[in-house]
C-alpha angles and dihedrals in degrees: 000000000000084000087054088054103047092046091053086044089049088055099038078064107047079051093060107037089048090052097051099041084045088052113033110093091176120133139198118229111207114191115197097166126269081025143070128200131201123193140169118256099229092058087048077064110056096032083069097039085059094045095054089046094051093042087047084053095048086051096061095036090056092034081053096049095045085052098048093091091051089045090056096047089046093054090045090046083047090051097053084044094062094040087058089049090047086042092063092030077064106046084044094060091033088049090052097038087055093246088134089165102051088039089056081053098052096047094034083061102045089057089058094047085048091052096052095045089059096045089058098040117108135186089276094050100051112193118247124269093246102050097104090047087047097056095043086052092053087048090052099048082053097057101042093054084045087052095052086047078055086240095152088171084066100034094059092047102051081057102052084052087059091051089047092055094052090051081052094053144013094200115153090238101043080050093059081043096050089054090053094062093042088062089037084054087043089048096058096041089061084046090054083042090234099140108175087051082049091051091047100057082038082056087052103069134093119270088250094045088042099062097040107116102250086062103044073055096051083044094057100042088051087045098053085040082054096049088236094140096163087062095037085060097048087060114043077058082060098052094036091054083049094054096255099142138031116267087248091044091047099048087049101050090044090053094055096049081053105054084045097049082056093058091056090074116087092187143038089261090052093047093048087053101050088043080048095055094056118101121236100267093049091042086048096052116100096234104055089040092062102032079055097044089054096049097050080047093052098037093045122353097229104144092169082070087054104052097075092050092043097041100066084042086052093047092052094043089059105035089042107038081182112044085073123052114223089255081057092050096042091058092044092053086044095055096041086049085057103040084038096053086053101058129061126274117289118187085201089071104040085056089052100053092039081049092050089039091056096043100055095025092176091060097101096183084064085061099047089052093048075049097059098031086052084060096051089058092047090253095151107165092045097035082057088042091053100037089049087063103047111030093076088049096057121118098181113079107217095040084053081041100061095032088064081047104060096031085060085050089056099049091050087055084059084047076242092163108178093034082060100050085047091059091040091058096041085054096051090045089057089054095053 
C-alpha cells in the first residue's frame, strides 16, 4: 500500500512539473554589460538544480576525505576492541576447561589490551560502558586460575587490583563485580582454611549480597571451620528455611550444630542457655534431647533438670513404638536409669515403666530400666528378676555392663557369694 502511494504521488509530480515547464514561456534576462542574455526559465531552473546537486556532492566528498583519518583510528580502536572481548571469551573457556595457565595468559592479555586502549582514547572515542566491568572481570578470572596453580603472589595482586578498582568507581556493575570478588576471596580463604579472613570478606558485603544463598553457605562453612557453632547454627536455620538442603540433609545438619552448640557449654547455666536458645523442632529430636540430657547429667548431676527434657521424649516413645528406633530406646532408657536413679523414689514413674513394660514385652531396654528403677525402691527380688532378663539380652555395653553390676550387688546383699563373683566377672567381661 505505501508502494502504491509513492508511486500516485511519483506521477502527481511529473504532471506537474510537465505542465508547468509545457506551459511556462518565462525567461530570465541576464545583463553583463555590454551583453545581454536571455534564457529560458526552465532552464534557469535546472541550471541551478544541478548546481545544488554537484556543490552538495562536493560537500560529502570533501566531508569523506577530511574523516577518513578518524575512521581509521576508529577501526583500529575497534580491532583492538574486539581482540580484548576474544581475549576474555578465551580465559573464560580456558578457566573453566582447567587450562589456569593459559587462562592467566588470556586475561593477563585483555588487561593489557584494556590499558592501551585508555591511554589513546580521547574525548571523541569514549570508552564503552563496560570497560571497568571488563577489566575487574579479567582480574577476577586471573586470580581465580592463580588460585587453582596455588599462586597465592598473584593471586593477591590480582585482588588488590580489584579493590582498587571499586575505590576508582561506584558503577552498578563494578559494584556486582566487585561482589563477586569479595565471595571468590571468601571462597579461597575457606580453601586456605583460614575462617576468620573468610568472615570478614563475607562482612564485607552488602545486606542484600550477604543474605543470597552461595554466601549463608560460605557463612556456615566459615562458622563450623571456626568452631563458631552458635552462628553456624543460625545459619544453616537460614538456608534450611530457603530451601537450600533436602528435609532428610537439613534435619541432619541442624542436629548436628545443635549437639555441638551443647558441647560449648562447660556448666549446667551454659548448658540451659544454650538448651534455651533451640528452637522447638531441634529441642524436640531424639538425638539432641538425649545428647543434652547426658551432659547436664556429667557436668552436674542435676536430674531434676532432665525430667522435663526426658519426659515429652518418654511419652512419645510409648505412645508412638515407631517414631523411636531401638538405639534410640536404648539411649532414652539409659538416660531415665541414670536421672531416675538420682531422684528420689516416685512411685509415678515406677507404674509407668511397669505399664510400658507390660505393654511391648519384647523391648528389653524397658526391663532393664524396670530393673534399675525396682532397685531404687528397694524392690530386690523384682529389680534381680528384671535385670537377669534382661542383662544376657543387652546389646549396649555399658547398659549389659551395669546390669551385671547391680545384679552382683545384689547378690552380695543375699551373701550370695558365688552368685556375686559370677556377676562381677560377667560384668568385667563386658568391659574388656
Amino acid at each position: 500500500m505505501r508502494a502504491a502511494l509513492w508511486f500516485v504521488a511519483l506521477f502527481g509530480v511529473a504532471v506537474a512539473s510537465a505542465l508547468l515547464a509545457g506551459g511556462n514561456q518565462s525567461t530570465v534576462t541576464v545583463f553583463w554589460s555590454p551583453y545581454r542574455v536571455d534564457l529560458s526559465l526552465n532552464l534557469v531552473l535546472l541550471v541551478l538544480v544541478v548546481l545544488f546537486v554537484m556543490l552538495h556532492l562536493s560537500w560529502r566528498a570533501m566531508s569523506a576525505l577530511f574523516e577518513l583519518p578518524h575512521q581509521a583510528r576508529r577501526w583500529r580502536l575497534q580491532q583492538k576492541e574486539r581482540a580484548m572481548h576474544a581475549a576474555l571469551l578465551d580465559a573464560l573457556s580456558e578457566l573453566w576447561s582447567g587450562r589456569y595457565v593459559r587462562a592467566v595468559k588470556s586475561a593477563d592479555k585483555a588487561l593489557a589490551l584494556e590499558s592501551l586502549l585508555a591511554s589513546v582514547r580521547t574525548a571523541d572515542d569514549p570508552a564503552p560502558r563496560h570497560a571497568h566491568q571488563l577489566r575487574a572481570v579479567s582480574h577476577l578470572v586471573a586470580a581465580e586460575s592463580a588460585h587453582a596453580l596455588r599462586d597465592r603472589d598473584t593471586r593477591v595482586s590480582h585482588l588488590q587490583a580489584i579493590m582498587a578498582m571499586n575505590r576508582e568507581a561506584s558503577d552498578e556493575l563494578v559494584e556486582e563485580t566487585m561482589e563477586a570478588a569479595y565471595l571468590a576471596a571468601a571462597r579461597w580463604s575457606l580453601s586456605d582454611r583460614d575462617a576468620p579472613e573468610a568472615a570478614r570478606w563475607l562482612d564485607g558485603l552488602r545486606h542484600g549480597a550477604a543474605r543470597r544463598m552461595l554466601a549463608l553457605r560460605m557463612r556456615l562453612k566459615a562458622a563450623r571451620l571456626n568452631k563458631q557453632h552458635a552462628s553456624a547454627l543460625e545459619t544453616a536455620r537460614l538456608l534450611t528455611k530457603h530451601g537450600a538442603f533436602s528435609d532428610a540433609a537439613g534435619q541432619s545438619l541442624l542436629r548436628e550444630l545443635a549437639v555441638a552448640s551443647l558441647n560449648e557449654a562447660h556448666d549446667s547455666a551454659q548448658l540451659q542457655r544454650a538448651w534455651d536458645a533451640l528452637e522447638v523442632t531441634e529441642r524436640s529430636q531424639p538425638d539432641v534431647v538425649l545428647h543434652a540430657a547426658q551432659r547436664m547429667l556429667k557436668l552436674s548431676g542435676e536430674a531434676a533438670a532432665v525430667m522435663p527434657w526426658l519426659t515429652p521424649l518418654w511419652n512419645r516413645m510409648v505412645q508412638q513404638p515407631d517414631s523411636c528406633t531401638p538405639a534410640i530406646r536404648e539411649r532414652v532408657a539409659q538416660a531415665l536409669a541414670r536421672a531416675l536413679v538420682l531422684l528420689p523414689a516416685d512411685p509415678e514413674w515406677l507404674a509407668s515403666i511397669d505399664r510400658a513394660r507390660q505393654t511391648y514385652p519384647r523391648w528389653v531396654e524397658l526391663q532393664y530400666l524396670a530393673g534399675m528403677v525396682c532397685w531404687h525402691h528397694a524392690l530386690w527380688g523384682k529389680a534381680q528378676q528384671m535385670l537377669e532378663q534382661a542383662a544376657p539380652q543387652l546389646t549396649h555395653a555399658d547398659m549389659q555392663r551395669h546390669a551385671w553390676r547391680t545384679l552382683a550387688q545384689l547378690a552380695e546383699q543375699k551373701e550370695d557369694t558365688a552368685r556375686a563373683q559370677l556377676c562381677w566377672k560377667r560384668a568385667a567381661e563386658v568391659a574388656a
